[in-house]
Structures are given as structure tokens and as C-alpha cells.
C-alpha positions as CSV (number, residue, x, y, z in Angstrom):
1,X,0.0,0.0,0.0
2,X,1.0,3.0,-1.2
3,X,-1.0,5.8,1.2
4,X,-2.9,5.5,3.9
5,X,-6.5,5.6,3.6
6,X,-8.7,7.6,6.3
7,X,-12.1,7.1,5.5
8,X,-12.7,9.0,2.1
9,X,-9.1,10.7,2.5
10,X,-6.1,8.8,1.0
11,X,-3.0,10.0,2.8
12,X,0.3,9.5,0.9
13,X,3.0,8.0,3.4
14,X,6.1,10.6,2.4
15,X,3.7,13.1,4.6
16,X,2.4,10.7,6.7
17,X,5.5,10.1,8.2
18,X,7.1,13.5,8.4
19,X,4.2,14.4,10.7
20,X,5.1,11.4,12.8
21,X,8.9,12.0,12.4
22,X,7.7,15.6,13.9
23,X,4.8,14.6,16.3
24,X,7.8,12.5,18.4
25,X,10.2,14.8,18.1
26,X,8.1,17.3,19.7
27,X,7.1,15.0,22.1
28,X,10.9,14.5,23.0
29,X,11.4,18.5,22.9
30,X,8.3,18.9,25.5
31,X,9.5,16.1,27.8
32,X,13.2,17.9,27.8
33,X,11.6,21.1,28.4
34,X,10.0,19.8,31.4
35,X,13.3,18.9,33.0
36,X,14.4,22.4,32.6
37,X,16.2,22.3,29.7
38,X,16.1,24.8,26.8
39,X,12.5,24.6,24.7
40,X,13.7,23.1,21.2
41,X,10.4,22.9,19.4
42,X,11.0,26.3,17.9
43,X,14.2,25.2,16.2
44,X,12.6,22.4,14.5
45,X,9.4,23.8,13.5
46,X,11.4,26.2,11.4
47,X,13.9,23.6,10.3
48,X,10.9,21.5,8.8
49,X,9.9,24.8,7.3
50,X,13.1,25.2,5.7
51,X,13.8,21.7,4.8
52,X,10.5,21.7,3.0
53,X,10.8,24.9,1.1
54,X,14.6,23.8,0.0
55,X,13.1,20.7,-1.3
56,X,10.5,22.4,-3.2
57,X,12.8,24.3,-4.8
58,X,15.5,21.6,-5.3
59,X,12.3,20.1,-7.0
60,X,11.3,23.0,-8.9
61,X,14.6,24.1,-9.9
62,X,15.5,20.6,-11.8
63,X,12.3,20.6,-13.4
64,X,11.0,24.0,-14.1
65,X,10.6,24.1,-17.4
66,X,7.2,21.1,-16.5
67,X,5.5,24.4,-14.9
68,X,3.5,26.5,-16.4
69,X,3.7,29.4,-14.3
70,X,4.7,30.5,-10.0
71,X,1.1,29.0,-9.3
72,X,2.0,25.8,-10.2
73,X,5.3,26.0,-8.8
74,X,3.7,26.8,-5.4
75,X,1.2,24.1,-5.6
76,X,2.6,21.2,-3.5
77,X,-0.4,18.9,-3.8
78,X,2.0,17.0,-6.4
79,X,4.0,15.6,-3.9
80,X,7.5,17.0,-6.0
81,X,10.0,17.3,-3.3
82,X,13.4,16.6,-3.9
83,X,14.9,15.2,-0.5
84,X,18.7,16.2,-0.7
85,X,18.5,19.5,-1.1
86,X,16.1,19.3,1.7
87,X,18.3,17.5,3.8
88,X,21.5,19.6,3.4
89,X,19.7,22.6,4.2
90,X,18.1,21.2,7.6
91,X,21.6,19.8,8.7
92,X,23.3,23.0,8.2
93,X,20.6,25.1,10.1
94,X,20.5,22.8,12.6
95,X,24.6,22.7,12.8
96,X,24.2,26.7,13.2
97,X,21.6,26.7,15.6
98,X,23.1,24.7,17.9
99,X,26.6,26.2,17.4
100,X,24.4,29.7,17.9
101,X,22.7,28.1,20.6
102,X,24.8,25.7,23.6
103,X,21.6,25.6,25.5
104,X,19.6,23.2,22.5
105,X,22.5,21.3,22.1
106,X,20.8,18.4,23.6
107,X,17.4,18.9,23.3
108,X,17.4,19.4,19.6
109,X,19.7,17.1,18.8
110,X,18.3,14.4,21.4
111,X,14.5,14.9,20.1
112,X,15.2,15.6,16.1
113,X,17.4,12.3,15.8
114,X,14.2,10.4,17.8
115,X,11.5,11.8,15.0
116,X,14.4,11.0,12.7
117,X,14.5,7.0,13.8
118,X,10.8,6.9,14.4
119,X,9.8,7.8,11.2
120,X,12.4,6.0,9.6
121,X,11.7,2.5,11.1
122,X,8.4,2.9,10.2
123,X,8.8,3.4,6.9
124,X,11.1,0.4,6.6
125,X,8.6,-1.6,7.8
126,X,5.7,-0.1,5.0
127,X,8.5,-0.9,2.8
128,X,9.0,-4.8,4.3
129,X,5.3,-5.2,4.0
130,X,4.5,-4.4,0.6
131,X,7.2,-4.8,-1.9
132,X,7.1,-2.7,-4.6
133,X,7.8,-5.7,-7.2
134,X,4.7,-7.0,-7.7
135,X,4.3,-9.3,-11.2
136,X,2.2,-8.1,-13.5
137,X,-0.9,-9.5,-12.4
138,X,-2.6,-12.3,-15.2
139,X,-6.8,-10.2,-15.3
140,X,-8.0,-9.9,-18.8
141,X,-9.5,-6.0,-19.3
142,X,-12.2,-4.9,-22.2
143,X,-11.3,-2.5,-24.6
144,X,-14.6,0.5,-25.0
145,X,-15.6,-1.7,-27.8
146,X,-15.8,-4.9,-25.5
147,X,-12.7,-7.0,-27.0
148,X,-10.7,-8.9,-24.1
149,X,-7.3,-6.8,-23.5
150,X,-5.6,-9.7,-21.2
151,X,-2.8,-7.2,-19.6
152,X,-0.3,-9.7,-19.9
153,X,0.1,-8.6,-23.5
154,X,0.9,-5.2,-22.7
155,X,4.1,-6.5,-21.6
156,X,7.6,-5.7,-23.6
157,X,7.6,-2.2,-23.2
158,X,8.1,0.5,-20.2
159,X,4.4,0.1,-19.0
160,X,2.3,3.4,-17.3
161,X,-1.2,1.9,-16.0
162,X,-3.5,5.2,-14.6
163,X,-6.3,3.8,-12.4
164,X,-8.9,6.4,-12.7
165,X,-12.9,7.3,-12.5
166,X,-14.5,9.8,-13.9
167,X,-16.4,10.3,-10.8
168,X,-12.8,11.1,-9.4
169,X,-11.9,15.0,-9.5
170,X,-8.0,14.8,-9.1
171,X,-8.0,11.7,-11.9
172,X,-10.1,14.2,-14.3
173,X,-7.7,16.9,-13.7
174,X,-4.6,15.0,-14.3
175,X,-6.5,13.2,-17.6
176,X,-5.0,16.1,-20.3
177,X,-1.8,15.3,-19.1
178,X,-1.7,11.7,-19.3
179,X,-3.2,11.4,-22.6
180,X,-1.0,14.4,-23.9
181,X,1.8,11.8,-22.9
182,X,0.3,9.0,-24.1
183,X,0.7,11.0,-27.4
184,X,3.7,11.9,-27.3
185,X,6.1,10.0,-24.8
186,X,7.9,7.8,-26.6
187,X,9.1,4.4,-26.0
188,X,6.6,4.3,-23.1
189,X,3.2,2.9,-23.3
190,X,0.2,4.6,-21.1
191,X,-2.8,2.9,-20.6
192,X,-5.8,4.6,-19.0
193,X,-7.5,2.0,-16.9
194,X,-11.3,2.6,-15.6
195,X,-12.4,1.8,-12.5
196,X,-15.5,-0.1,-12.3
197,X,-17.7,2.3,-15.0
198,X,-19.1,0.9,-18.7
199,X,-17.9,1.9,-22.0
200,X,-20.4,3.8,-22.4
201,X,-20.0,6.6,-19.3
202,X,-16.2,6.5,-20.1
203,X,-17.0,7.0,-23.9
204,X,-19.6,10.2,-23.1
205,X,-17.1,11.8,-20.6
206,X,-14.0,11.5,-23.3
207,X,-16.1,13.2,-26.1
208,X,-17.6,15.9,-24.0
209,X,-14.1,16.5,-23.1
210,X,-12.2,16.4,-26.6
211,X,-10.7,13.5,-25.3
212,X,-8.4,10.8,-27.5
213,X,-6.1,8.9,-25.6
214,X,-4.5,5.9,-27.4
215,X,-5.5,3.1,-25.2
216,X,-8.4,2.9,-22.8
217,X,-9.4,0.0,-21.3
218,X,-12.1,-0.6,-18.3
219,X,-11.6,-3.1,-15.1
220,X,-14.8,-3.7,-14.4
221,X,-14.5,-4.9,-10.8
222,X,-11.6,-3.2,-9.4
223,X,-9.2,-6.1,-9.9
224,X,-5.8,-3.9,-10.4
225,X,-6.7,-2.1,-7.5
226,X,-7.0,-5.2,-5.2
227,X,-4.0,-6.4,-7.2
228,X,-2.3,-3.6,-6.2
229,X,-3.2,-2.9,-2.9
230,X,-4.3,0.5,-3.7
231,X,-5.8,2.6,-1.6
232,X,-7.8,5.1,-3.5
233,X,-8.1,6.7,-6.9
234,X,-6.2,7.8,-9.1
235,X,-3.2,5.3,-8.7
236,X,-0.4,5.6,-11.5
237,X,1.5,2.4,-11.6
238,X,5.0,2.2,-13.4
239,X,6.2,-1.3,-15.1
240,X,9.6,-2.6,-16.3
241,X,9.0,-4.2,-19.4
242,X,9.0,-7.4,-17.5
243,X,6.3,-6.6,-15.8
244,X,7.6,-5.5,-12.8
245,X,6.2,-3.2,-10.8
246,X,8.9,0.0,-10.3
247,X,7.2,2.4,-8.3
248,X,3.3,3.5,-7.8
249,X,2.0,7.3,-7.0
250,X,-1.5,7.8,-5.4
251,X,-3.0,11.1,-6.0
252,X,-3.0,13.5,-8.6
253,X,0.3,13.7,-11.0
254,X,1.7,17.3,-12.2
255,X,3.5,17.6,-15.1
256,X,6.7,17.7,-13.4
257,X,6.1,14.8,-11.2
258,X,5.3,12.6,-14.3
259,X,8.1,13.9,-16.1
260,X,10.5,12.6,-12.8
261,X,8.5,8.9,-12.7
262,X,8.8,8.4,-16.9
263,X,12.6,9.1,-16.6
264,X,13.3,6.7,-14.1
265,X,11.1,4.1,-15.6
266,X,13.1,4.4,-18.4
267,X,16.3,4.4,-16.4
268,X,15.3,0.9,-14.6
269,X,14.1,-0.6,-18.0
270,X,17.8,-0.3,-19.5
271,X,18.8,-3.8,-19.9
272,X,22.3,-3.9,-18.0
273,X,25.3,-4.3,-20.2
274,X,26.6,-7.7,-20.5
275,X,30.0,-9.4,-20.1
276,X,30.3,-9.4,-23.8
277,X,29.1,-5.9,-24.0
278,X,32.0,-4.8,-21.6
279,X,34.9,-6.8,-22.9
280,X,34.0,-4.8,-26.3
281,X,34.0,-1.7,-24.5
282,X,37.6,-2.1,-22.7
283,X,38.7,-3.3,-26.1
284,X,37.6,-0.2,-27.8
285,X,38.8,1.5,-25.1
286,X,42.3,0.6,-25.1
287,X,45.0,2.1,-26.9
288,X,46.4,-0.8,-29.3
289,X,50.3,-1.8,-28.9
């Protein structure tokens, strides 16, 4: 599982656990305060803040020209954080706080490296619980014409499988982008894959919204998302051409964030260069006698 899902809410669990992460280490800051020691929960409010905007704009900054304008830039329901830069900066503003500061030394350090471990061993143990290399599950879809589409035979290529509804509002408003990538992306395929509607609700909702995307199909009775273990709509799942499962992003996708998945699908769907392959290389490489 992806996210964590909240009654109709679907939490993804990079934010999920920075709120834990920060929940304990406040905890640890109020219990240090109350031994007389210096308050610390100031310092790592505005380290969070500034480990957060320096992601953003790590994010932003590698992948600007996928925004259209500052609103979009500013708009973090995308989920594109880039966690070095984020990282770096909260180190170094916490290494001149406390060097600022002798009276935090322990308290900030004692209750930021406790959210730090907290969240972290949680999020190993999401990770132990669902690996992310699921097969490609053997379901036959329909096509909106009502041919079978087993989804084995998608297989081959670097594979994009949106699981969306039209009932959905973030899957409608990331639907342009996907099938202006299905259009155009090449190399990749991108199937849009209906949640439990007909062809013929699907079909009305594409036309009344100039719709043509290459390849829609419709799972009838949710079986990718039980495959899947998803929480919520929309899902974007990325396949090696093996069928694979690489990585999976619940909610809505921006531009920029799709841009960062479809370059490292294709990265991971490079086959690795065999023995033969490198023996050629050092041969081409070398200077000859």
C-alpha cells in the first residue's frame, strides 16, 4: 500500500511520516523542556519549514521548465519534493543553531534524531510489508468496444497503468496530461484503466471533453486495484518491461512529477550491459600496442 487511507481521505505516506517524524520529536522536545532544559520545538518547527521549502525548490529548480507558471510552482499537492536538497539545508541550520545556541544542544539534537528514527523505522517496515515488485498481475481487461485486453500482452515495453474514474476529481484533472503523454512520450506505453464504470459513461465523458487517448481500457470490478493494494483513486502504476512493478504514485500527478517517474522508468528498463558488452567496450577503449 501505497498511502494511507482515512475514511474517504487517501494519505500518501512521504507526509504521513514526516508528521510522525515531527509529532515524536516534539514529544521528546516537551518532555526535555519539562526537565528544565532549553525549549527546542521552535528550532525544529522552522527547520521542517526550511527543509521543505529547499526541497520544493530543489524540485522545482531541476524541473522547471514542466511548470507552467509560479502558481504551479507553489502548488505542493504533487508531492515533487526533492529530499537532498532538503536535507542539506536542515543539517546546516541545525549545525548553526546549535553552534548559535549551547543551551539546544541536547534537546534538539536528542528529540530531532528520535522523530528521525521513528519515522524512519516505520517506513522500513511499510517498505517490508508491501514490496514494490509486484508481477504483473494475469486479469483480462475490455477494450470501450468490449474486445478482451488480457494485460499480460501489454508486456515488452516500459508500461504506465492510470487507475482512474470519472467520478474522481484529481484523476479528471490530471487526464490532459496523461493522454498528452500518451501522445507523445515515446518508448513508453500509457494505458488509461477505468475503474468499475461501462464503456459507455467513459465514452460520453472523453467526447464531452475532446478526449483521444490511445489506449483505454475498463476493469470492471476493481481487480488492479485489489491487485495492487491501492488505496484510492487515481493510482499511477509504473512497469519494467518485465512486468515488474517499479514504483506506484497515489494522487494527482503534475507535469513535473510525471516527467521525474517516466525518466526513471526508463532508467530501470535499461537492460544492464553484459559481459560481452563490456569486454568490447575495454577493447575499444584501449590504446592498441
Amino acid at each position: 500500500m501505497q498511502a494511507l487511507p482515512l475514511g474517504p481521505l487517501v494519505l500518501p505516506w512521504g507526509p504521513v511520516l514526516m508528521l510522525i517524524g515531527y509529532a515524536v520529536a516534539a514529544l521528546v522536545a516537551w518532555r526535555e523542556r519539562r526537565h528544565g532544559r532549553a525549549d527546542a520545538e521552535p528550532a525544529l518547527y522552522l527547520l521542517l519549514l526550511l527543509g521543505l521549502l529547499a526541497a520544493r525548490i530543489g524540485f522545482v529548480a531541476r524541473h522547471w521548465r514542466s511548470y507552467s507558471g509560479v502558481p504551479a510552482m507553489l502548488d505542493i499537492r504533487d508531492l515533487g519534493f526533492a529530499p537532498w536538497p532538503g536535507a542539506i539545508v536542515a543539517l546546516l541550520g541545525g549545525a548553526l543553531w546549535l553552534w548559535r545556541r549551547p543551551a539546544l544542544r541536547r534537546p534538539l539534537a536528542l528529540s530531532a534524531a528520535s522523530g528521525l528514527v521513528i519515522a524512519g523505522l516505520i517506513g522500513a517496515m511499510i517498505s517490508i510489508s508491501q514490496p514494490l515488485r509486484t508481477p504483473l498481475p494475469e486479469v483480462t481487461l475490455r477494450t470501450l468496444d468490449g474486445a478482451p485486453q488480457p494485460l499480460a500482452a501489454l508486456r515488452g515495453t516500459p508500461l504506465v497503468l492510470n487507475l482512474w474514474a470519472t467520478w474522481c476529481p484529481p484523476c479528471v484533472r490530471e487526464l490532459p496530461l496523461l493522454v498528452h503523454a500518451a501522445r507523445h512520450e515515446h518508448g513508453v506505453r500509457i494505458a488509461l484503466i477505468d475503474q468499475g464504470q461501462d464503456a459507455a459513461t467513459v465514452r460520453a465523458y472523453l467526447h464531452a471533453h475532446r478526449l483521444d487517448p490511445p489506449l483505454v481500457l475498463l476493469d470492471g470490478d476493481g481487480a488492479l486495484l485489489r491487485a495492487y493494494h491501492s488505496p484510492g483513486l487515481p493510482t499511477t502504476l509504473f512497469i519494467a518491461p518485465d512486468g515488474r512493478l517499479l514504483s506506484a504514485h497515489v494522487g494527482e500527478l503534475s507535469q513535473a512529477t510525471l516527467a521525474q517517474a517516466l525518466m526513471r522508468l526508463r532508467a530501470a528498463s535499461r537492460p544492464a550491459p553484459t559481459a560481452r558488452d563490456g569486454s568490447a567496450l575495454r577493447a575499444h577503449a584501449s590504446p592498441s600496442n
